[in-house]
Each structure stands twice: as C-alpha cells, then as structure tokens.
C-alpha positions, 0 to 999 in steps of 0.5 A: 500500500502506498500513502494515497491509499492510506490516506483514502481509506483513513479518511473514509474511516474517518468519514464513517466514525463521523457520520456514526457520531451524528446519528448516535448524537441526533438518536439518543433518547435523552434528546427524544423529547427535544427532537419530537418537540417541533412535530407536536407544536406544529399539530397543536397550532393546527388544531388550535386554527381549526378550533377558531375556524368553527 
C-alpha cells in the first residue's frame, strides 16, 4: 500500500466514525423529547386554527 491509499481509506474511516457520531448524537433518547418537540407544536397550532375556524 502506498500513502494515497492510506490516506483514502483513513479518511473514509474517518468519514464513517463521523457520520456514526451524528446519528448516535441526533438518536439518543435523552434528546427524544427535544427532537419530537417541533412535530407536536406544529399539530397543536393546527388544531388550535381549526378550533377558531368553527
């Protein structure tokens, strides 16, 4: 092996373990209640217009 392709495959690695950090980061279940927060916000600002519509 030459240093171009241990520098290619440390840098996938590298790429890899990051992208591993981010989606163990984004998934934790301490953050679950923080990501789910917007999606229920939004589906209570609709009901509450479709309250005042009727």
């Amino acid at each position: 092996m030459n240093w171009e392709q241990i520098a290619y495959v440390a840098f996938t690695i590298m790429l890899a373990l990051v992208m591993a950090g981010i989606i163990l980061y984004y998934y934790n279940p301490k953050r679950k209640k923080k990501v789910e927060e917007p999606k229920f916000r939004m589906l209570d600002k609709d009901e509450e217009e479709q309250e005042h519509q009727r």
